[in-house]
Structure formats: structure tokens, C-alpha cells
N, C-alpha and C positions, 0 to 999 in steps of 0.2 A: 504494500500500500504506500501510496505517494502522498504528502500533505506539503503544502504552507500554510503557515498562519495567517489570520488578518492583517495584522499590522507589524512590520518589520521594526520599524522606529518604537517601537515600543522594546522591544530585546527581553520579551516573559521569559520567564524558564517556562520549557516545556518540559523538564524531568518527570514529571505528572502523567507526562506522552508518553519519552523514550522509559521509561520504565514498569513500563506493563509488561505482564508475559507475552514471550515471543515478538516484543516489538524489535530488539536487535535484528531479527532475521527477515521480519516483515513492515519492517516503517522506515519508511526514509523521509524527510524532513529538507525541505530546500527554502532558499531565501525566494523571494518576488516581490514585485512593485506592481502597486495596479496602475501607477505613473508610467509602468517600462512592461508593454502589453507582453515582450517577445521575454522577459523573466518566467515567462509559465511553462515555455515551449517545453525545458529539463524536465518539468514534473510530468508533464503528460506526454511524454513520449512514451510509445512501446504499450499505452494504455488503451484499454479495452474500455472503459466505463469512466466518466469523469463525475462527480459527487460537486457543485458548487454551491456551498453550503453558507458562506460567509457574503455581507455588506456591510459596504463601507457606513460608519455613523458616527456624526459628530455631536459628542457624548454632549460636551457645552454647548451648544448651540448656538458657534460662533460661526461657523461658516453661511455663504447663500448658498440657498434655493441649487441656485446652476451652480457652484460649483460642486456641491454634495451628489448632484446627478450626473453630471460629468464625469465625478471619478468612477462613480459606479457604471454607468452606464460603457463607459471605456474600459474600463477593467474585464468587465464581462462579456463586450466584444475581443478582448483579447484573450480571454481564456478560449472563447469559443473559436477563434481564428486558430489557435494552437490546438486544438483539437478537429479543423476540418486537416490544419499539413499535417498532424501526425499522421493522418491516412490508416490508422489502428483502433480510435476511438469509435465504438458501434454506438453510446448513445449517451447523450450527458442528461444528468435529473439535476434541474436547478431549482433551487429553493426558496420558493416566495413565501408570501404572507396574506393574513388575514385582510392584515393593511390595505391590499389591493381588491378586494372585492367588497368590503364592510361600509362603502360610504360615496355607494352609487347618489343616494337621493334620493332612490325610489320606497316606497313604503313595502318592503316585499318581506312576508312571515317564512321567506324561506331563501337560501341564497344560496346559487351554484357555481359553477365555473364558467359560466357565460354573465356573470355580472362581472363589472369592472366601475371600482373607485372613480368619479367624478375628481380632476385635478383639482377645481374651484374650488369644492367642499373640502380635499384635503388641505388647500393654502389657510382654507376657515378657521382650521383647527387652532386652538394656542398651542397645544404640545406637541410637538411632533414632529409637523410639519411638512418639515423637509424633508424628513425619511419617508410619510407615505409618500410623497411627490414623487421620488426618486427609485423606491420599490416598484411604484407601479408603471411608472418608464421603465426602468429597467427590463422587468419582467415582460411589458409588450415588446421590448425593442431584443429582446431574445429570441421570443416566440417571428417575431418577423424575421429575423437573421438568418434561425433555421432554416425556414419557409422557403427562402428566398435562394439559399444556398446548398440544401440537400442535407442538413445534417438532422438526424432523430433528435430531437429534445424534446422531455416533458418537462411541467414545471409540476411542483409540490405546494399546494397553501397550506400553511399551520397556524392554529391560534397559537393560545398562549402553553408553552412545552416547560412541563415541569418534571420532577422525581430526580431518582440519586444523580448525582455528579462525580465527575474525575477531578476536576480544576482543585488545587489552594481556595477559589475566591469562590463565594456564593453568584453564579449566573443572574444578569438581570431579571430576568425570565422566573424564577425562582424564587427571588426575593418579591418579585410582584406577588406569585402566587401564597408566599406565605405574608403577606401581608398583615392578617389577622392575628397570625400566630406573634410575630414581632410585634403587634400593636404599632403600625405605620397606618394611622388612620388618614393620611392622607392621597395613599394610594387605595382608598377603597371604592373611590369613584371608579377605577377603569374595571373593578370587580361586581360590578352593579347585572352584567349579565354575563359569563365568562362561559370562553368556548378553550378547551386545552385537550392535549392529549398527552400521557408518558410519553419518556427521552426514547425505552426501546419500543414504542410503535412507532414512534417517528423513524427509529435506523430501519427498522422491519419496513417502514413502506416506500421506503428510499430504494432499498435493495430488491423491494419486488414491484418498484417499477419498472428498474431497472433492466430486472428476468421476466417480466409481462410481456409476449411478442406482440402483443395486439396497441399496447401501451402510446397514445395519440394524446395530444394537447396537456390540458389542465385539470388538476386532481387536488379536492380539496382533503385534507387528511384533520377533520376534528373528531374524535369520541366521546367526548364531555360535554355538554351544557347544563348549566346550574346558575340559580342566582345567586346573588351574596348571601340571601336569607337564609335558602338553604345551604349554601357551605357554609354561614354562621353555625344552624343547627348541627350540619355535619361536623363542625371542627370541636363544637363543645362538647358532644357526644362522645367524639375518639379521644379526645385530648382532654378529660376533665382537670387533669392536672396545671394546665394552662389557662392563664384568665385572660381571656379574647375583650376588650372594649365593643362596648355595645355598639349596635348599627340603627337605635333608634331614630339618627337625625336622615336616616337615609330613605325614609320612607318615601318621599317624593321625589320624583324622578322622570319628571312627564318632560317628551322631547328623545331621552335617551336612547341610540340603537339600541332594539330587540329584536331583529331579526336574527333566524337560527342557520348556521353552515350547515350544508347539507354533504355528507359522505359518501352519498348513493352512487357516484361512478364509481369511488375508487374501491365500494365492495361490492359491487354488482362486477366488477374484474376479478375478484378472489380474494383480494384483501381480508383481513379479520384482526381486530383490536384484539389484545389481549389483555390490557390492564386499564383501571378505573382511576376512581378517587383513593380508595384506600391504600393501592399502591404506591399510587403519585404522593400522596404527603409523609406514608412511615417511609417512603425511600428519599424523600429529600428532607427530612425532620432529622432520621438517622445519619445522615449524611454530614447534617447541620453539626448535630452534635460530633461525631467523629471527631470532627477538624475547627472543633470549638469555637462554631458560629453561632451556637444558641444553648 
């Protein structure tokens, strides 16, 4: 297996990575820029399946609009240019998000992979922003690439991906979802209708998109939905030992998306969730504590 990381200029230890079993003999690790398109070409040579799993995000939200979509938008034409010369890659699964389909504008109690994020409404947003803008470019200007060019590409939508981790550092992603558990009542606005799925049904439908021969377009990948009320009830119930702050000021909430992701292509292909709630929170709760985050 081939990997770069996201961000080179940051210099993380990956010993988290190179020290799993068997990664000596099966991971290799190289440097890239998504500044320097032709950095990728090393990594995906000789490959058979390309995983593009990472976007670019400016954590402070210091950069514009265009330049946060540029890089993205350039980086992921040039992974995808280094995967038509390798001439070896049969099929890349690149990895979107909710982002891009959650904030068409339309009032629809259900949502598939023929909606697409409205940009207008994404500039609307105060948080964000920039990232749905640039997700949901990205993401079409892939899907057009392919198209255009001959290469197999599906893409992947996920909500919000939680359960146990490898990293030192709690995942943004994770810290959203335990929100409750940490008592950060200020992330409990984006928990008001939450769509998530476990880390290994996300690798599981990466991998059998991948081996799906029939496998075309866009596949959304959520198994959960829940409100905050009930994972309020849900968390106090598993976790009595934990005192969760109340969500009484949250009772009003008129306006809020509640439209539901719909799965139905991607298991109407074979797909099958195998894990819930109860997995998702003792495997990133356990996790927590392992590495004395909570």
C-alpha cells in the first residue's frame, strides 16, 4: 500500500502508521504537494486502485473562497492525471461528502446522489464555507474529468465518520460526535439531526466499491440517523456514568436541515453496514481513554 499524507509542511509523525503490523513490508509513505500535481506520479505508479481520501482545509479560516478551491481542485486533477499515465490504475474511489449534497435548497425528506449543494447557499453558511464550496467543485470537476477522459471513478458521500482511531490526536470528526460526552455545548447545533457511519464501514465501502464491477457514479455511504434527543437519551442510557449537559434550550429549531441521506444505491449493489451506535461511541470512548483524551 502507497500513502501520502495531507499536509507535508506540517512534518506529523506518522509512527502511529509505520508501526502497525506488517506495515514495514506493506506501506510505503512518500512526500507530495498538491502545489506540485506531478509529486503523486511515485505513489501511484504500478497501482491498481487509487483510495483519494484527503482535502485540503483551512483549519482558521484564513484563506478565500478561490484559493481553498484551487488547491483542491488542482491537486485532485493531478492525482487523477497521474493515475490516467500510470496506464495501471483500473479505478480511483474519491471521497466526498455530505457537504455536497445536504444544501441543494430544495425541501426534499429524502436525499440521493442526484442532488447537488447549491454554491449560493453554501457561501450563506457562516461556518464552513469554503470547504462546502470547494468539496462540491471538487467533487463535480472529478466526476467531469473522468467523463471526459476515460478513467473509472466513483465518488463516496459520508456524513459525519466516527469510532476507534489510530492517530495520537482525537479526529475532528470524533470530537464533533462526542460532543455530549465532552460537554462542548456549542457544537450541538451541527448534532440537531446527525447522519454518521463507523470508520470500518467507511474502509469496507471504499474497498467494495472499488471490487463492485458494475460500480458507476455517486454512492452515498450513511447508516445512522438520529436526533440529538435521541442520542441525548442514547448516551445517558450507555454512559450513566457520564453527566451529558442538558439539551433543553434546543428544543426549537425551525429552519434546520432535516432531510434524510439515502443508502439505497450503495446497498441495493451488495453493500451491508455492519456496525451502529453502540459501536461507534465504546470504540471511540475506549479509544479516548486509551490515549488519555477523556
Amino acid at each position: 500500500m502507497n500513502y501520502f499524507p495531507r499536509d507535508q509542511e506540517c512534518k506529523k509523525d506518522v509512527s502511529f502508521l509505520t508501526s502497525l503490523a506488517g506495515a514495514s513490508e506493506k506501506l510505503q509513505i512518500f512526500n507530495a504537494d498538491l502545489n506540485k500535481p506531478s509529486s503523486f506520479d511515485a505513489a501511484i505508479k504500478g497501482c491498481i486502485g487509487v483510495f483519494h481520501v484527503a482535502h485540503p482545509i483551512d483549519i482558521h479560516n484564513q484563506e478565500s473562497e478561490e484559493t481553498v478551491t484551487k488547491r483542491a481542485v488542482e491537486g485532485t486533477l493531478g492525482i487523477l492525471n497521474a493515475c490516467l499515465n500510470s496506464k495501471t490504475v483500473k479505478r480511483v474511489v474519491y471521497t466526498s461528502a455530505a457537504a455536497t449534497v445536504m444544501f441543494s435548497g430544495e425541501s426534499l425528506p429524502v436525499t440521493d446522489e442526484s442532488t447537488w449543494s447549491d454554491l449560493h447557499i453554501c457561501r450563506s453558511r457562516k461556518r464552513r464555507s469554503n470547504y462546502l464550496v470547494s468539496k462540491t467543485v471538487t467533487e463535480k470537476t472529478a466526476l467531469e474529468f473522468a467523463e471526459k477522459n476515460g478513467l473509472d471513478l466513483v465518488t463516496l458521500i459520508l456524513p459525519l465518520i466516527a469510532g476507534p482511531f489510530i492517530c495520537p490526536s482525537m479526529p475532528s470528526s470524533v470530537y464533533l460526535a462526542l460532543a455530549m460526552i465532552l460537554g462542548n455545548q456549542d457544537l450541538y447545533q451541527n448534532l440537531i439531526k446527525s447522519h454518521m457511519v463507523h470508520i470500518d464501514d467507511l474502509a469496507g465501502a471504499h474497498i467494495f466499491l472499488f471490487e463492485y464491477p458494475n460500480a458507476k457514479g455517486r454512492y452515498i455511504c450513511s447508516a445512522i440517523e438520529v436526533t440529538i434527543h435521541k442520542l441525548f437519551e442514547f448516551l445517558s442510557a450507555k454512559y450513566p456514568d457520564i453527566q451529558i449537559p442538558t439539551i433543553d434550550h434546543l428544543q426549537e429549531n425551525k429552519g434546520f436541515n432535516t432531510t434524510s441521506l439515502s443508502s439505497k444505491k450503495l446497498l441495493d449493489a451488495g453493500f451491508k453496514y455492519k456496525y451502529g451506535l453502540d459501536e461507534i461511541y465504546d470504540g471511540a470512548i475506549q479509544c479516548c481513554k486509551e490515549k488519555g483524551l477523556l
